[in-house]
N, C-alpha and C positions, 0 to 999 in steps of 0.2 A: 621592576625591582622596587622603585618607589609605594609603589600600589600594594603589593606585596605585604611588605613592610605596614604599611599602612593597616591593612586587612588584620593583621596577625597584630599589632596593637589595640587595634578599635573592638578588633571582636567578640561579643558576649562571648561569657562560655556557655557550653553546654548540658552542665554540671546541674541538674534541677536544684538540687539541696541547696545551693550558695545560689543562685540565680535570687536578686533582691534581697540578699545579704550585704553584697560587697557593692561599692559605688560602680558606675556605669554598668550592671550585670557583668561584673566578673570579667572586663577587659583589662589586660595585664599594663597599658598606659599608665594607671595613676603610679602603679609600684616602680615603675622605671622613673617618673618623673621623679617620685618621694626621696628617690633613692639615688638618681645623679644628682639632685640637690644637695642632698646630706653629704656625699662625701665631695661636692664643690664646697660647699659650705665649711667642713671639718679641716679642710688642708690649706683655703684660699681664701674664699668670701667673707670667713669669720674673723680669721686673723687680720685682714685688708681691712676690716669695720673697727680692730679694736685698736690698730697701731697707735694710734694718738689718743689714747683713751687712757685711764688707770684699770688695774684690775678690779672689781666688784667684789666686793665685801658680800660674799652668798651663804656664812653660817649657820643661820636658821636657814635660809632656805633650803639649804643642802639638807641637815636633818631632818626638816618636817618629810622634802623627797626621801630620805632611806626610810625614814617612818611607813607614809605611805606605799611605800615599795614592800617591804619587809608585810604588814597585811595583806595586803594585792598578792603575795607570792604563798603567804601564807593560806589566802580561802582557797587559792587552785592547789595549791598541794592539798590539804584537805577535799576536795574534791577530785580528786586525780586519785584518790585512793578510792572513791565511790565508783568511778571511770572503770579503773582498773579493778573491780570486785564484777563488774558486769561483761567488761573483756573475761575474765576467770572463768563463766559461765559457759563462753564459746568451746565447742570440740578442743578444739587443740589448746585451746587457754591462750598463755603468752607467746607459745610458741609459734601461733600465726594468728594473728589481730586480725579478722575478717571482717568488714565496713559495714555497721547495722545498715540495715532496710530503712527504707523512708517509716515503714508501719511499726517498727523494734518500740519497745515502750519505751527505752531509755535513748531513744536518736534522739528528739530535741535537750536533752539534758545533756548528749556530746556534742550537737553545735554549739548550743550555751558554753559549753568547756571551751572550744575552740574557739570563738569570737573572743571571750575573756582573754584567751592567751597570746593571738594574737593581738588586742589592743593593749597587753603586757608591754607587750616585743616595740611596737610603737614609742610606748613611753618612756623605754630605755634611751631612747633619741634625747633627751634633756638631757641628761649625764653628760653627755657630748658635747651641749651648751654649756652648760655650768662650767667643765673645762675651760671655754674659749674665752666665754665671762670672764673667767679668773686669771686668765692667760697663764694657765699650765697645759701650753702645747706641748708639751712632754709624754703628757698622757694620752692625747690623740695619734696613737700609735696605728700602723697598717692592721693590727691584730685588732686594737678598738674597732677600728670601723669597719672591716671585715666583716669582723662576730657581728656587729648589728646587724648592716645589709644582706648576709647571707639569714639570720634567724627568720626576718621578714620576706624577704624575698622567695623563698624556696618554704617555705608556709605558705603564702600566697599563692603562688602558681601548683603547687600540689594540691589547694582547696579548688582552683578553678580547672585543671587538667582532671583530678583524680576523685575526685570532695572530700568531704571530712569524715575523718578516723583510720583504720587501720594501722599496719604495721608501726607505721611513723608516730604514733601517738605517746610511745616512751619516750619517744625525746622530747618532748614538753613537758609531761609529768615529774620526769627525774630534771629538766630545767630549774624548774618551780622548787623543787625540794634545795640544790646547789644556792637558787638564789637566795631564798631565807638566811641559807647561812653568811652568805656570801654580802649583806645588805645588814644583817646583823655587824658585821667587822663596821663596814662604814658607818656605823650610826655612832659605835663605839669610839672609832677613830677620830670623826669627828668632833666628840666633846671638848677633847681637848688634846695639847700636842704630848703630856706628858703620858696620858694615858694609851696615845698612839702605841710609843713606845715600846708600852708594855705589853703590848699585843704578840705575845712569840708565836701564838697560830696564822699568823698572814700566812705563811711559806705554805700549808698546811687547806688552805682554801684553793690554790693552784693544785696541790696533788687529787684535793676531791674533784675538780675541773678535771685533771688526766684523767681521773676513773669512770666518771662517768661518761667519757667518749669511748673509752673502752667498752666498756659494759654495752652501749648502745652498739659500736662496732660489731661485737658477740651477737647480740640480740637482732640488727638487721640482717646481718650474711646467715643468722637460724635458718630463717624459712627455705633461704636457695639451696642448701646444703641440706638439712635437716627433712624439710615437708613440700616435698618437690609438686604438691597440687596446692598447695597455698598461691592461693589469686591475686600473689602482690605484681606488682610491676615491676619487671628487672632494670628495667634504666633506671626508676626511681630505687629502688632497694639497691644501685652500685652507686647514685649518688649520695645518697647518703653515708654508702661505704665511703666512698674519696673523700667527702666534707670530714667524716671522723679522723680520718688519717691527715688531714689538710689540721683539723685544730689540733690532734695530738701531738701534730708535728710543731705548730706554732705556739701552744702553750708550753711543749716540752723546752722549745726555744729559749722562750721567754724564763723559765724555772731554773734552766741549767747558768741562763746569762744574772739573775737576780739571785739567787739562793744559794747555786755549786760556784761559779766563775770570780765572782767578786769575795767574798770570803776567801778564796785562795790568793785575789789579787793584793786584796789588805793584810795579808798574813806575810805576803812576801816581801811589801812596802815597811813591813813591822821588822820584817830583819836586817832587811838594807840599810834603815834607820838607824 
């Protein structure tokens, strides 16, 4: 059992393309490690370091991070349209993203896309510190740390099972576009508290989140429905399905409990009053 286990973490993958891409040839160990740490680190380890501590004054550094973030999301989106002009090219186009050849002229310009966005996904891991720094455990919600571990996670092991591109390549593309916007509110928000305020699109950045799990929802179950000789992988193309239904269901959560629930709860405190 042990040995087993062992095998199925140590082992290269088999994947040529990512083979001396990813640390130890594509063995899925580092992302489990990366990633029981983070969420030890996010609910226990970080809080337990900062008990006796004051919160961290991280202003600038927060905004130089959405700066930096906000470019970083802004070249892949830019490039995810160049991405997606050469998907367009393929037989069926969007409707089944078939995974260039090693020889495609434009393969190494979709690994380049694919390293970039996974060391994206990576760096969203800060966000998470800054939280803990500031001691707003409030924000390190199951949905925070979820969203990260599953974006990296299931990247990963789909480049070392499956390699890089096809079907699944809109979901990083349409990521990259959400996050601009989404990294723009914080940079805003963070100037200052008055200007926070004033921000009436926050509700507004959660409905484009809804959409675009939908939209991707749409766009994976395409191929199994739609072009039944498209060469995606069905366990991959139904996980993807459950992950969208898994965050539509958890950002819907979050949206109905912060934008519908509370509004009606302070509307009703206003008349009791």
């Amino acid at each position: 059992m042990l040995s087993r286990l062992y095998d199925l973490l140590t082992r290269p993958t088999e994947v040529v393309e990512v083979v001396g891409l990813l640390p130890f040839n594509g063995a899925i160990w580092p992302i489990v490690v990366v990633n029981v740490f983070f969420v030890v680190f996010a609910f226990r380890l970080g809080p337990w370091l900062m008990r006796n501590r004051e919160p961290f004054n991280l202003k600038r550094v927060i905004m130089v991070y959405n700066i930096f973030q906000i470019i970083y999301n802004g070249i892949m989106a830019v490039l995810s349209v160049k991405l997606l002009s050469h998907y367009l090219e393929q037989p069926d186009g969007l409707a089944c993203i078939r995974p260039m050849s090693m020889d495609h002229p434009a393969k190494k310009f979709e690994i380049f896309c694919v390293l970039l966005y996974i060391g994206n996904k990576f760096s969203d891991y800060l966000e998470t510190l800054f939280f803990i720094l500031r001691k707003s455990y409030k924000q390190v919600t199951v949905l925070h740390v979820y969203h990260h571990i599953m974006m990296t996670t299931f990247l990963y092991l789909h480049m070392v099972t499956r390699g890089i591109g096809g079907q699944g390549s809109t979901i990083g593309m349409l990521n990259t576009f959400v996050h601009v916007v989404m990294y723009v509110y914080y940079l805003l928000s963070s100037i200052n508290t008055e200007l926070k305020k004033s921000l009436w699109w926050k509700k507004y950045i959660t409905q484009l989140q809804l959409a675009q799990f939908a939209i991707l929802f749409v766009h994976q179950l395409w191929p199994l429905v739609m072009v039944p000789d498209c060469p995606v992988s069905t366990v991959w193309q139904c996980l993807a399905l459950t992950q969208a239904v898994v965050m539509m269901w958890m950002f819907g959560n979050f949206y109905h409990k912060t934008y519908i629930r509370k509004p009606k709860d302070k509307q009703l405190t206003g008349k009791q009053s």
